[in-house]
PAZAPA-4460 file (N, C-alpha, C; in steps of 0.05 Angstrom, whole numbers, plus 32768, in hexadecimal, padded with zeros to 4 digits):
% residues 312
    n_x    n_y    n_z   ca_x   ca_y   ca_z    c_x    c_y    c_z   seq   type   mol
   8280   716B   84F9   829C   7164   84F2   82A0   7146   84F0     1      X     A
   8296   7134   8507   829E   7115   84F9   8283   7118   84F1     2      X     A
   8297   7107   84DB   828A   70F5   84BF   8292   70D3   84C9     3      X     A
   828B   70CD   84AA   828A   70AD   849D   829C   70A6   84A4     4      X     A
   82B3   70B1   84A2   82D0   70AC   84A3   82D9   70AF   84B7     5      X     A
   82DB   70BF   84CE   82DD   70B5   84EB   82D0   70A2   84F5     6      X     A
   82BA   709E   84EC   82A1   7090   84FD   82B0   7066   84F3     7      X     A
   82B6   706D   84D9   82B5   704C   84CE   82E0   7052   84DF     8      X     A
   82E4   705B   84DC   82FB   705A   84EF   82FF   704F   850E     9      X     A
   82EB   7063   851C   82E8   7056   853A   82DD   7037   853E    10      X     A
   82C1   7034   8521   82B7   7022   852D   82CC   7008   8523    11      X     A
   82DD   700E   8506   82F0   6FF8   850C   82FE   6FEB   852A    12      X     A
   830B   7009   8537   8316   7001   854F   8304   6FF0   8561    13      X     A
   82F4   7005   8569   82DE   6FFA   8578   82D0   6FDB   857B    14      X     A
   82CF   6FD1   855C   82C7   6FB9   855E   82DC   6FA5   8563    15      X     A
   82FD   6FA9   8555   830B   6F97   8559   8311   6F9D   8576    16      X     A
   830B   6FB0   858E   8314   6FAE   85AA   82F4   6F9C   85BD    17      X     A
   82E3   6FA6   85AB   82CB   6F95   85B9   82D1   6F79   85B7    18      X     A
   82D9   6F64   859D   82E4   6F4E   85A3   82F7   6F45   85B3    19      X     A
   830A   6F5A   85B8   8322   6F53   85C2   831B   6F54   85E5    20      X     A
   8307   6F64   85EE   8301   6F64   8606   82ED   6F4E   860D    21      X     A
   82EC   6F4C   8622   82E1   6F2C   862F   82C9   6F2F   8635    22      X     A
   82C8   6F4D   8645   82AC   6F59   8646   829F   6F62   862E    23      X     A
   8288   6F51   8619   8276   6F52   860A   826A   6F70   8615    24      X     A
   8266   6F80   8613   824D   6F93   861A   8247   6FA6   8609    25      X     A
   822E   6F9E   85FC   8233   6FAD   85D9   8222   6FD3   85DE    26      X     A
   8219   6FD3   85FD   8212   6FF1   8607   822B   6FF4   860C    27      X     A
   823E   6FF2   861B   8255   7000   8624   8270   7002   860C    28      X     A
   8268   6FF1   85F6   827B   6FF1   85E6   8272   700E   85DE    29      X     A
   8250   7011   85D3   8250   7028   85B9   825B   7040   85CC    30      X     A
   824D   7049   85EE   8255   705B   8601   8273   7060   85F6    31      X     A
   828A   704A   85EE   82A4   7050   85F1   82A8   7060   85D2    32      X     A
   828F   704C   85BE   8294   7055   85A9   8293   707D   859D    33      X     A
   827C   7087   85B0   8274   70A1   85AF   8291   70AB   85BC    34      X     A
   8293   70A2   85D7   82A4   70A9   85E1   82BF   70B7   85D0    35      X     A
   82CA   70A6   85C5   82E0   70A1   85B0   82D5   70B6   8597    36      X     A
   82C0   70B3   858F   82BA   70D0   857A   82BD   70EB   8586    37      X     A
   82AA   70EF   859F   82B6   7108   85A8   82CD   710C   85B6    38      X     A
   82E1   70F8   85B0   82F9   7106   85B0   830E   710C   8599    39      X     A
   82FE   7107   8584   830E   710C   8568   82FF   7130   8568    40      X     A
   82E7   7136   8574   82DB   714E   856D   82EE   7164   8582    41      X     A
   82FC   714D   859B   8306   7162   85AC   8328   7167   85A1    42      X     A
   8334   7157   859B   8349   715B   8582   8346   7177   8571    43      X     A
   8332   716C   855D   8323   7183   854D   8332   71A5   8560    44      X     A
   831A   71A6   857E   8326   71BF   8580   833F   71C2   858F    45      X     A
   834B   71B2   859D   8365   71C1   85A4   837F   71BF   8590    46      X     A
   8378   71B5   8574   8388   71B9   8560   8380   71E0   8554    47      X     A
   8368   71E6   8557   8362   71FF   8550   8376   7206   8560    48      X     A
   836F   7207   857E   8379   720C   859C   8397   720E   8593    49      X     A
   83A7   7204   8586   83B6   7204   8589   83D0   721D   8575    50      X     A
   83BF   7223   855F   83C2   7237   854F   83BE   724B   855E    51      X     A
   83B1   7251   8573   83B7   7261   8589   83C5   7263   859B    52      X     A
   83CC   7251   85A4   83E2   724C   85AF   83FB   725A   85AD    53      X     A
   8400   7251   8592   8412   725E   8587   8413   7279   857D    54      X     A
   8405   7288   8574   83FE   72A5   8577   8408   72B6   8595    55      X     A
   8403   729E   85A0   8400   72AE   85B9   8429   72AD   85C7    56      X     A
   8432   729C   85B6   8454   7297   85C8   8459   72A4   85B6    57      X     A
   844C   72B1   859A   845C   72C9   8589   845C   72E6   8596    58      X     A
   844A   72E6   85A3   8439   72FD   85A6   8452   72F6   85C8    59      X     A
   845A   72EC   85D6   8467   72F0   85ED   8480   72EF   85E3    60      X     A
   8489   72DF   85CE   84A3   72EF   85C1   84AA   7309   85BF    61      X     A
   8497   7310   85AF   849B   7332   85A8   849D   733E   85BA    62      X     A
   8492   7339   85D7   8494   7351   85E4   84AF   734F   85F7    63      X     A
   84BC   733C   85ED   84D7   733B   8601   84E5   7347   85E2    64      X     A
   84E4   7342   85CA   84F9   7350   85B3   84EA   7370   85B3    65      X     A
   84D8   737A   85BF   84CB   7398   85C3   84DC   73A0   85D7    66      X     A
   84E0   7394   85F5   84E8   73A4   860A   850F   73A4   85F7    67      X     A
   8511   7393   85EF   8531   7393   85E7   852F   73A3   85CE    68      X     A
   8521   73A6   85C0   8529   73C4   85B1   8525   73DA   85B4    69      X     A
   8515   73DC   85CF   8511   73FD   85DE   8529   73FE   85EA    70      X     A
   8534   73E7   85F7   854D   73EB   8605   8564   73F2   85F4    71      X     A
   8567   73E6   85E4   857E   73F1   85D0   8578   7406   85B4    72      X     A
   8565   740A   85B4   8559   7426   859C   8561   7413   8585    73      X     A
   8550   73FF   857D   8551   73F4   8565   8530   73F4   8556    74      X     A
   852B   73E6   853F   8518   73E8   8538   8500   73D5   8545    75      X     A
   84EE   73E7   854E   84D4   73CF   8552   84D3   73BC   8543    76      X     A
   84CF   73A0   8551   84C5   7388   8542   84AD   7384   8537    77      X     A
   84AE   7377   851B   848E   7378   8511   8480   7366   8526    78      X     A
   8463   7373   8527   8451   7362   8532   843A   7352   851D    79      X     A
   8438   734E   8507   8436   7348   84F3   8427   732B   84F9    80      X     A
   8434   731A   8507   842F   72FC   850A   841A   72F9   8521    81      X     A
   8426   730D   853F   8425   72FE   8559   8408   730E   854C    82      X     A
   8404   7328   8546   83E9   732D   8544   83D3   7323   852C    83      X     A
   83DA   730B   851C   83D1   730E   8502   83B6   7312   850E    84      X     A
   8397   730A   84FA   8384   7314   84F5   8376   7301   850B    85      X     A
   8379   72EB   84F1   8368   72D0   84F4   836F   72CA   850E    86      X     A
   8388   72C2   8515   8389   72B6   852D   8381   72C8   8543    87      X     A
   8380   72DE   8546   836F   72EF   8559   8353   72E3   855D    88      X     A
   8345   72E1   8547   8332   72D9   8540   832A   72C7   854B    89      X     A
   8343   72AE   8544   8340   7295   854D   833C   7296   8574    90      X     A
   834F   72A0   8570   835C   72A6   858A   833A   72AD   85A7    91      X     A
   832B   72C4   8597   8313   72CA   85A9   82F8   72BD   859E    92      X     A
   8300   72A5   858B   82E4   7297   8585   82D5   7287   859C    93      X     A
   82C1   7294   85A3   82AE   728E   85BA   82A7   726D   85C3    94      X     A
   82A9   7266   85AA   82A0   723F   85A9   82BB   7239   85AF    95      X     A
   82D0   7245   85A4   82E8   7233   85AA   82F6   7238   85CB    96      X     A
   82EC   724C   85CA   82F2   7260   85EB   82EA   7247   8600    97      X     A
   82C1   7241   85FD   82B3   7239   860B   82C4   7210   8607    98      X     A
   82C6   720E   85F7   82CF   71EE   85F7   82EB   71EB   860B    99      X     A
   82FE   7208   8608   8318   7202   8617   830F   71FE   8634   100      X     A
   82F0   7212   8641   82FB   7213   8660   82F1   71F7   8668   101      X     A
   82E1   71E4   8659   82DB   71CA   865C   82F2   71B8   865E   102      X     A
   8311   71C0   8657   831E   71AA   864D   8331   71AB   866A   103      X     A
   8342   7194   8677   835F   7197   8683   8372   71A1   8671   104      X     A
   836D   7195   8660   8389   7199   864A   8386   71B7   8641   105      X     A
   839D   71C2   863E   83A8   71D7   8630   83C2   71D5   861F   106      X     A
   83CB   71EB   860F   83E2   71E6   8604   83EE   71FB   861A   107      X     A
   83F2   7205   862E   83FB   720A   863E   8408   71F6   864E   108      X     A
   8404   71DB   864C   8412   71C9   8656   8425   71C5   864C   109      X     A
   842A   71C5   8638   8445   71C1   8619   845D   71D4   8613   110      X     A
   8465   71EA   8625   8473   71FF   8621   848A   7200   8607   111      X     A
   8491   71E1   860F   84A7   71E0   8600   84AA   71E0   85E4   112      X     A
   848C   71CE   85E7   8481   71C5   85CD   8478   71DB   85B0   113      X     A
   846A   71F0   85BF   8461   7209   85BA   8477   721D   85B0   114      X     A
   8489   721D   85BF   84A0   722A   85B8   84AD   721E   859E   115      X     A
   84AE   7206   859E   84C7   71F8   8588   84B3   7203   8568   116      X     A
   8494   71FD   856D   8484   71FB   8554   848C   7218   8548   117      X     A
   8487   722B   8563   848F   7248   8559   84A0   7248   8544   118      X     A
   84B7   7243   8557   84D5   7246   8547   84CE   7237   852C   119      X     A
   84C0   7221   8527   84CB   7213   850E   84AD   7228   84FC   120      X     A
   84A1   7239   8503   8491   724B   84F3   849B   725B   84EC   121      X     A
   84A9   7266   84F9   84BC   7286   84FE   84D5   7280   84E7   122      X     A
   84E1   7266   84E5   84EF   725B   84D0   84EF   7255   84B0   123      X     A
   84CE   7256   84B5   84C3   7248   849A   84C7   7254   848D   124      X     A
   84CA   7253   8465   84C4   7264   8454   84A1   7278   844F   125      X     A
   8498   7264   845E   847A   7275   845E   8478   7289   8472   126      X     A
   8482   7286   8483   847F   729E   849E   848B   72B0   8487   127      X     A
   84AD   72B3   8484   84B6   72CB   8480   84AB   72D5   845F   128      X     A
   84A2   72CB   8450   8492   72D1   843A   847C   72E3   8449   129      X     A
   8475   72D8   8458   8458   72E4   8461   8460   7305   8472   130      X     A
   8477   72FB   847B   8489   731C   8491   848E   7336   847D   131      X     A
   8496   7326   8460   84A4   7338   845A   848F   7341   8443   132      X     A
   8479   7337   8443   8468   733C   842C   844F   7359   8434   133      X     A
   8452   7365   8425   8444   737F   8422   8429   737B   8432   134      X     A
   841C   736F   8426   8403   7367   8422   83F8   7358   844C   135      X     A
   83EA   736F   8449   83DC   736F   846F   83BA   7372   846C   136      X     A
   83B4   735A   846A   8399   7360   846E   838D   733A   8478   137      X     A
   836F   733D   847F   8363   7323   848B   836E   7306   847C   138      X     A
   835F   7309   8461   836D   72FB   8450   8383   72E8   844C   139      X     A
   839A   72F9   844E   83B5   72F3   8450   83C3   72E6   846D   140      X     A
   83B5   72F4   847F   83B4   72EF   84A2   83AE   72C8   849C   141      X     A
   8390   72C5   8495   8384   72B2   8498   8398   729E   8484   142      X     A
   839B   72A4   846E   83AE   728A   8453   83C5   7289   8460   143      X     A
   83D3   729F   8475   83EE   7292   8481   83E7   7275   8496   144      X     A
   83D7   7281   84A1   83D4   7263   84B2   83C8   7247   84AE   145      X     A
   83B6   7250   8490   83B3   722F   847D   83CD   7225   8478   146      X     A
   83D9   7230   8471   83F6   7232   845F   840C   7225   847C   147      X     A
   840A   722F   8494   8414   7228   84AF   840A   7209   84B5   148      X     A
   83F2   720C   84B0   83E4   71F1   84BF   83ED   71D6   84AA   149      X     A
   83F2   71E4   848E   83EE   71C9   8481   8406   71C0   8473   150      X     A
   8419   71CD   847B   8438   71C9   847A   844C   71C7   8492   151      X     A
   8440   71D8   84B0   8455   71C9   84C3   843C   71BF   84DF   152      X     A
   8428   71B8   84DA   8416   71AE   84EB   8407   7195   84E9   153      X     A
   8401   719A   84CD   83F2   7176   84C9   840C   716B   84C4   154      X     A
   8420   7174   84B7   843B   715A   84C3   8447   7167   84CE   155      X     A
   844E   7158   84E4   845E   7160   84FC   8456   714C   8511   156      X     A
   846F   7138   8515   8476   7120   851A   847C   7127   8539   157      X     A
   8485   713E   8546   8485   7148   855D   8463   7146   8570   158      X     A
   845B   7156   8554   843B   715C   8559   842A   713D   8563   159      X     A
   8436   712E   8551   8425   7113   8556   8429   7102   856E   160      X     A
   8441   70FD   856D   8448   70EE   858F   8441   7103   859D   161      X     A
   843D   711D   859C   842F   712D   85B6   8413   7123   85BA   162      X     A
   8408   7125   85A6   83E8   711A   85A6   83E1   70F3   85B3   163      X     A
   83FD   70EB   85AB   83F8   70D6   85AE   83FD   70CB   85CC   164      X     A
   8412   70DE   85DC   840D   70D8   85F6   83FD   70EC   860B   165      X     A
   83E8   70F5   85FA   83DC   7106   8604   83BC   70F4   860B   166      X     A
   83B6   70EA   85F2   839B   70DA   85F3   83A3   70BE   85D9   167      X     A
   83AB   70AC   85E8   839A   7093   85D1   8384   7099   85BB   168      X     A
   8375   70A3   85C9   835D   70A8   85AD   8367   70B4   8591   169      X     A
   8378   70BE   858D   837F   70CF   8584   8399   70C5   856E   170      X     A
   839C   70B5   8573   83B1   70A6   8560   83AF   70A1   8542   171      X     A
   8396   7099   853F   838A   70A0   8526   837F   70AE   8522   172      X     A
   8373   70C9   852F   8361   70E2   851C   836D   70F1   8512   173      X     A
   8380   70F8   8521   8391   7114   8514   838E   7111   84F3   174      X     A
   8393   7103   84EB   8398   710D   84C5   837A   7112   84C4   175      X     A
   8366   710A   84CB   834F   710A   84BD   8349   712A   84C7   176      X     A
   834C   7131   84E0   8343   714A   84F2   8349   715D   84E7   177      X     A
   8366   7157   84D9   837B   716E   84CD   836A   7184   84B7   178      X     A
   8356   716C   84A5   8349   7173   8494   8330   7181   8494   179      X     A
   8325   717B   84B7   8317   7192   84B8   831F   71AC   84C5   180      X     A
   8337   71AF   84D7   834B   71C0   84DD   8345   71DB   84CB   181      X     A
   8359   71CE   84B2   835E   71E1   8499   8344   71DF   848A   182      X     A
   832F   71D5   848C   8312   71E2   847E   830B   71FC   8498   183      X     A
   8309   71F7   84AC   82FA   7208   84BD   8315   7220   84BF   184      X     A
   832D   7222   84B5   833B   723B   84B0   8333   724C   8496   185      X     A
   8328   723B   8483   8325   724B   846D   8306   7248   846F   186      X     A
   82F4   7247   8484   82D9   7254   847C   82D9   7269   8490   187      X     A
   82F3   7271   84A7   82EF   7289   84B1   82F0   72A6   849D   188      X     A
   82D6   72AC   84AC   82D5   72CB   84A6   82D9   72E3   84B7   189      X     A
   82DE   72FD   84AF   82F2   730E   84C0   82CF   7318   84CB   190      X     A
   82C4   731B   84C2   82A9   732A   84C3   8293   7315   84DE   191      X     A
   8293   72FB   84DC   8296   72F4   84F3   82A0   72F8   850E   192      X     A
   82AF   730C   8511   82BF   7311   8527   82BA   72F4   853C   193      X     A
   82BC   72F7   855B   82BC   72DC   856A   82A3   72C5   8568   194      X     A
   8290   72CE   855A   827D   72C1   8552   8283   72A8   8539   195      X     A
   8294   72A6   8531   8298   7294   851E   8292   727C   851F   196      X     A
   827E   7270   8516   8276   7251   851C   8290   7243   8511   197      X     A
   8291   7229   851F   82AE   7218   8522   829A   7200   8518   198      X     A
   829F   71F0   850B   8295   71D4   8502   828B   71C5   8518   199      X     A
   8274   71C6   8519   825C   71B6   852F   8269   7195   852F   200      X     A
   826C   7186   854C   826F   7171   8548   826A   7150   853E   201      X     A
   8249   7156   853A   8243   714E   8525   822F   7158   8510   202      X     A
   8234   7156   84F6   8225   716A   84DF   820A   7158   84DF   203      X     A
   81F7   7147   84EB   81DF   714B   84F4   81E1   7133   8507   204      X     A
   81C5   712B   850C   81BF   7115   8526   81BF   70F5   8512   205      X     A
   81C3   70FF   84F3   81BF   70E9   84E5   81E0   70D4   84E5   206      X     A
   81F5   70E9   84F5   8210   70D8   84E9   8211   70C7   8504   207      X     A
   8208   70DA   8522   81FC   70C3   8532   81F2   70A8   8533   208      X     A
   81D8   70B4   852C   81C9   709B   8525   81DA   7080   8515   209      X     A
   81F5   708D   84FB   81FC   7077   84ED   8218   706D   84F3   210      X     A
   821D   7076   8507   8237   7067   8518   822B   705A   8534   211      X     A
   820F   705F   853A   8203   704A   854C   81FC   7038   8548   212      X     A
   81E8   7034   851D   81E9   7021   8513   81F3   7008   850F   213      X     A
   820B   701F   84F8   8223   7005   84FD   8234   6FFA   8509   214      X     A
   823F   7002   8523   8245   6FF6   8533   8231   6FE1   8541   215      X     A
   8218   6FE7   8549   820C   6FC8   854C   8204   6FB6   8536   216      X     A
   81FA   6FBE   851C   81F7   6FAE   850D   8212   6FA5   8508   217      X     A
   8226   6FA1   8513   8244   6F93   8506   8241   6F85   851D   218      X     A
   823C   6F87   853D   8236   6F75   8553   8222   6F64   8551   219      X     A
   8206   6F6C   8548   81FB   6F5F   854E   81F2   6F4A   8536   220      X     A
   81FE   6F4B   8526   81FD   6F3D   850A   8217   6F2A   8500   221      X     A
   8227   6F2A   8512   8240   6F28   850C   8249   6F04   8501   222      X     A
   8233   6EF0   850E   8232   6ED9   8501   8229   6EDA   84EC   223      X     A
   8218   6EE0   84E3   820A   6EE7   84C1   821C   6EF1   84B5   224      X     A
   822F   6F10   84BB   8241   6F18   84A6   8258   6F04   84A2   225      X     A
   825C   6EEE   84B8   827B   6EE5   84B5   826F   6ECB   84A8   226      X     A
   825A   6EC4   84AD   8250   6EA7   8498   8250   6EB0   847E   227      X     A
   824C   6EC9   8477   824E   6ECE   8459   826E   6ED3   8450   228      X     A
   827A   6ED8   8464   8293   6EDA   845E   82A3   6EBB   8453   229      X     A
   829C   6EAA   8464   82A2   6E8D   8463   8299   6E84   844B   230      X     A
   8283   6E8A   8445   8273   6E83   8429   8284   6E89   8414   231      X     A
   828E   6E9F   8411   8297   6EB2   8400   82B4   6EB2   83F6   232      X     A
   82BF   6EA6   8414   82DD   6E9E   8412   82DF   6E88   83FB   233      X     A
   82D0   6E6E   83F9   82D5   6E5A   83E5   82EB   6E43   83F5   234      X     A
   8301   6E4C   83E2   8316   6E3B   83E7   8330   6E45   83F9   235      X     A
   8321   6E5D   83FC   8332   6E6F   8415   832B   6E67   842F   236      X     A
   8343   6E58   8449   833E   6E56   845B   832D   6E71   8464   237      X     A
   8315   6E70   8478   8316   6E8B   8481   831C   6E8F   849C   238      X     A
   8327   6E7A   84B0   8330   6E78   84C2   834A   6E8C   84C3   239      X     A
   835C   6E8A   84A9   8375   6E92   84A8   8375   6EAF   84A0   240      X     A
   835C   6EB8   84A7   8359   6ECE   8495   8367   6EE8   84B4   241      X     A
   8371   6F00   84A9   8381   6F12   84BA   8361   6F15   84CC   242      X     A
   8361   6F13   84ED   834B   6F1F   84F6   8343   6F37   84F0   243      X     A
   8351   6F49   84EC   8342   6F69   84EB   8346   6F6C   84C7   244      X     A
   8348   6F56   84B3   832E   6F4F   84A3   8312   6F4B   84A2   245      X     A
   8313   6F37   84BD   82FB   6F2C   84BD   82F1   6F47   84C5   246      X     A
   82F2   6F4A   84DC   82E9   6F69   84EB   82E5   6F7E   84D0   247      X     A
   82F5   6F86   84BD   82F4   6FA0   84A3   82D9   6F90   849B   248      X     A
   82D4   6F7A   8495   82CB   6F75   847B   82AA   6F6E   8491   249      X     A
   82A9   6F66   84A2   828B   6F6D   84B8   8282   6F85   84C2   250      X     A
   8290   6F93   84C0   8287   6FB4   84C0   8278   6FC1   84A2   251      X     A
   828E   6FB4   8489   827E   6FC0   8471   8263   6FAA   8466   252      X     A
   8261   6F97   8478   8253   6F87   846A   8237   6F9B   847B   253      X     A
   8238   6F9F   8492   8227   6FAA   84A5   8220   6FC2   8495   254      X     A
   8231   6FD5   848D   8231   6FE7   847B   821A   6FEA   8462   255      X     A
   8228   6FD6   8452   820E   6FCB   8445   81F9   6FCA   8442   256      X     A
   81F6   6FB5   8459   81D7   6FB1   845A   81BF   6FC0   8472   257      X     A
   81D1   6FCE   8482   81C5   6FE2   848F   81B8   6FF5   8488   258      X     A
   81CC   7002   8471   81C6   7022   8464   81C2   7021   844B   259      X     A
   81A6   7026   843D   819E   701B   8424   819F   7034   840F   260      X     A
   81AF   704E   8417   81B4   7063   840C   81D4   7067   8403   261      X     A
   81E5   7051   840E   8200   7055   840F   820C   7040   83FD   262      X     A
   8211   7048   83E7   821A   7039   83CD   822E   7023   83CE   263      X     A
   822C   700A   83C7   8237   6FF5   83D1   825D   6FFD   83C9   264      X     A
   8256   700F   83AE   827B   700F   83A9   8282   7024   83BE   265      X     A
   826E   7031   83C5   827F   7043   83E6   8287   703A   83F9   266      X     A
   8279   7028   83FB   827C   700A   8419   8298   7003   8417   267      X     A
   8295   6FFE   83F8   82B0   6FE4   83F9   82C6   6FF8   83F9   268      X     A
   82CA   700F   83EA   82E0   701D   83E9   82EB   7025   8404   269      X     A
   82DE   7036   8416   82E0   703B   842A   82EE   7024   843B   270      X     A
   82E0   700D   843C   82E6   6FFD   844D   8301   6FF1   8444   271      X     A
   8311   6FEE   842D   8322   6FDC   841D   8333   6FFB   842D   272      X     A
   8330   700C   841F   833F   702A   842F   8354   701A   844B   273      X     A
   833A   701B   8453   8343   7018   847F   8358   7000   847D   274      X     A
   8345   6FE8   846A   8359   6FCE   8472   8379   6FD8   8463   275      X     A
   8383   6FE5   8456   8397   6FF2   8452   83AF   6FF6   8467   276      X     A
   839A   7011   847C   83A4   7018   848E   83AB   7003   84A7   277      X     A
   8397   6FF4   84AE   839C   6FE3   84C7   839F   6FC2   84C6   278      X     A
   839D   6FB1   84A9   839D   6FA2   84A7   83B0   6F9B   8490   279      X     A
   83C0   6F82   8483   83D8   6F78   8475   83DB   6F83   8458   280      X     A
   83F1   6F81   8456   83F2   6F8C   843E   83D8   6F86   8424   281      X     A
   83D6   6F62   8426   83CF   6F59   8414   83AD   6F52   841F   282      X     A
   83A9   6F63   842E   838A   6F67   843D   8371   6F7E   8423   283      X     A
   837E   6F87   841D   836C   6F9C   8413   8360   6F94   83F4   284      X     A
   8377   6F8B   83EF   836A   6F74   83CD   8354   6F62   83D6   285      X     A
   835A   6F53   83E3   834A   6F3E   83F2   8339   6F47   83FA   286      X     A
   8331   6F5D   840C   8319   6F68   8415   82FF   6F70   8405   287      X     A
   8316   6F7D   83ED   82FF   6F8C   83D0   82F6   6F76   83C2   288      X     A
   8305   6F62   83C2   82F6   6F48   83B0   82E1   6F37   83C3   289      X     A
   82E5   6F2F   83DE   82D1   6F20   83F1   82B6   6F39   83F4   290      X     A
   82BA   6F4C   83F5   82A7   6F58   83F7   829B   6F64   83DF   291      X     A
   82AA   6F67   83C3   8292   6F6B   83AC   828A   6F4A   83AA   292      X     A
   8292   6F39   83A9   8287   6F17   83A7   826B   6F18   83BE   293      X     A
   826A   6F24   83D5   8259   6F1B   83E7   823F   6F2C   83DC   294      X     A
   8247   6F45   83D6   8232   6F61   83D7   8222   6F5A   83BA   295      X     A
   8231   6F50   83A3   821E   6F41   838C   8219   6F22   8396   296      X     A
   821B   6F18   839E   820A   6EF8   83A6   81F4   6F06   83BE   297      X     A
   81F1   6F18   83CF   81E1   6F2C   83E0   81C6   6F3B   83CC   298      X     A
   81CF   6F42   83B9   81BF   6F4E   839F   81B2   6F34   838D   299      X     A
   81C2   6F25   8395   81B2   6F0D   8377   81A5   6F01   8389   300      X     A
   81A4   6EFA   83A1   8194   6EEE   83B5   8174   6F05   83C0   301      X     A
   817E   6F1D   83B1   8161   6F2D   83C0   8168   6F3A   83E1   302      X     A
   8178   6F31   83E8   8189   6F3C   8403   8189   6F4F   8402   303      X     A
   81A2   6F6C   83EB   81A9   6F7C   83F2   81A0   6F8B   83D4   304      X     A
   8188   6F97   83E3   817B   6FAC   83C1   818C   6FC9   83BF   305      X     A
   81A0   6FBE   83B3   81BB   6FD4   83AA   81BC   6FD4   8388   306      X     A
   81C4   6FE4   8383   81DC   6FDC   835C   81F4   6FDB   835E   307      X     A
   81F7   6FC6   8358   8217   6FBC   8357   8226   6FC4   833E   308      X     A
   8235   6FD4   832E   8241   6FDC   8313   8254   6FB8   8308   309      X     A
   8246   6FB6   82F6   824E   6F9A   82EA   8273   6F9C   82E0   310      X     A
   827B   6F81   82E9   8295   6F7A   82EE   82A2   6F81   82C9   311      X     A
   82BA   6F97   82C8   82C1   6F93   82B3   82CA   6F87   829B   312      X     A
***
C-alpha cells in the first residue's frame, strides 16, 4: 500500500523536522521515518474499520425500530443496509480482525461520531436509491459503499479533525489512503469470504529500501545538493530562498541521482506537486525551472546518465 507518494511525503516532513531539531541523529530520524509510514498503513485499516463500524450502529438501530414494530403491529423494517453483503464481509475479514486486536484505538470510542455519519448516510440520495432499489445481490451490496466512501467519507471535514486529534501523523495521509480505501472496496470478492487479502503494507521490500535511500542520500549529501542549488540560482539570492524550497528541491535532487531507473521528468513533477502543497504560492514555478537547469548541467557534465526531453 505505501508507495512513492507517501514515502516522498513523509520524507519531505521528516527532513524539514530533522533540521529543525537540534539533535542531528540520522538513525533515529529514519526509525521516526518508518515509524510515520506505518502509520499511514494503520490509517489504511481503521478507515476499512470504520465502514464497519458503521454497519454495525445500523444493525443496533434496527433492532430498537424491530422491537417497536412488534410492539405496535406495523411493518418490519428493511434490513437491507445493517446486513448488506460486503460489509459483513468486511466486517469478518481475518487480516482486518487480526490488525484491530493490536490497536487501543477503536471506533467504539467515537459514539457520537458513528452515529451522526449514520444519520448523514441514512439521508443521502445514495442510501435511499439503494433501499428502494429492486436489485439485492453482492454486487450492488459492494458499489453502495464505494459510492458511501467516496461521497460522504473521503470528504467529511468532521472526519478529518477526528483523525487529526487522534494522531498527528495523519494530517496529511488521509487523501492519499482514501485512494487505496476505495481500490481495496472494489477488488473485494464475495467468493473470498473472510479470507480476502487487504493491500499488504508494503507492495515489496524494494519501496523500503527507496524511502531508506532517499532519505539519507538527502542527509547525507545535502552540501553537494545545496551548492548546486547556489550554482543554479545565478542572480537569485539563494539565501532568500523559502526554506522548505531548499528542503523540496534536496530531496528531488537526491531523487535523481540515487535512482537511475526513475525518469528525471518524474522527479521534477512529483516534487514541483508537493512544493504546491507545503511551500508559497510562487515556489513551484521556481522549483521546476532550478531543478530542470540543474538536472541538464548534471547530464552535460557526465554526472547524471538520464534523457532529458529538449526544451521547446
Amino acid at each position: 500500500m505505501i508507495n512513492r507518494e507517501i514515502i516522498r511525503i513523509k520524507i519531505v516532513q521528516l527532513t524539514y523536522a530533522y533540521y529543525q531539531n537540534g539533535n542531528k541523529n540520522i538513525d533515529t530520524a529514519e526509525k521516526e521515518l518508518f515509524f510515520s509510514l506505518s502509520k499511514a498503513y494503520d490509517l489504511y485499516n481503521y478507515l476499512l474499520a470504520l465502514m464497519v463500524a458503521v454497519t454495525k450502529e445500523s444493525r443496533r438501530r434496527l433492532e430498537v425500530l424491530q422491537t417497536k414494530a412488534a410492539r405496535e403491529g406495523t411493518a418490519a423494517p428493511s434490513q437491507k443496509f445493517a446486513f448488506n453483503r460486503f460489509a459483513l464481509q468486511l466486517e469478518n475479514n481475518r487480516q482486518l480482525n487480526d490488525f484491530l486486536e493490536t490497536q487501543n484505538r477503536t471506533w467504539n470510542d467515537t459514539p457520537e461520531f458513528i452515529g451522526r455519519l449514520f444519520e448523514q448516510i441514512e439521508q443521502s440520495q445514495i442510501y435511499k436509491e439503494y433501499m428502494e432499489s429492486a436489485e439485492d445481490n453482492y454486487a450492488t451490496d459492494r458499489e453502495v459503499w464505494r459510492k458511501i466512501y467516496r461521497n460522504l467519507i473521503q470528504e467529511n471535514d468532521d472526519l478529518d479533525q477526528l483523525l487529526e486529534e487522534q494522531s498527528l501523523y495523519w494530517n496529511d495521509d488521509k487523501e492519499v489512503v482514501d485512494t487505496f480505501v476505495l481500490k481495496t472496496i472494489k477488488r473485494f470478492d464475495e467468493k473470498n469470504g473472510d479470507k480476502q487479502e487487504l493491500l499488504a503494507e508494503y507492495d515489496s521490500e524494494e519501496e523500503q529500501d527507496y524511502a531508506r535511500k532517499l532519505f539519507r542520500a538527502t542527509i547525507l549529501n545535502a552540501d553537494d545538493y545545496q551548492r548546486m542549488m547556489t550554482e543554479a540560482s545565478r542572480n537569485w539570492d539563494f539565501s532568500r530562498l523559502a526554506y522548505m524550497d531548499v528542503i523540496i528541491m534536496q530531496i528531488a535532487l537526491a531523487e535523481m541521482l540515487t535512482f537511475p531507473s526513475i525518469p528525471v521528468s518524474v522527479t521534477i513533477n512529483e516534487f514541483v506537486e508537493l512544493a504546491k502543497y507545503y511551500s508559497t504560492p510562487h515556489s513551484a514555478s521556481y522549483i521546476n525551472g532550478m531543478l530542470d537547469t540543474i538536472a541538464r548541467h548534471l547530464v552535460k557534465t557526465g554526472r547524471l546518465m538520464k534523457h532529458i526531453d529538449e526544451k521547446k
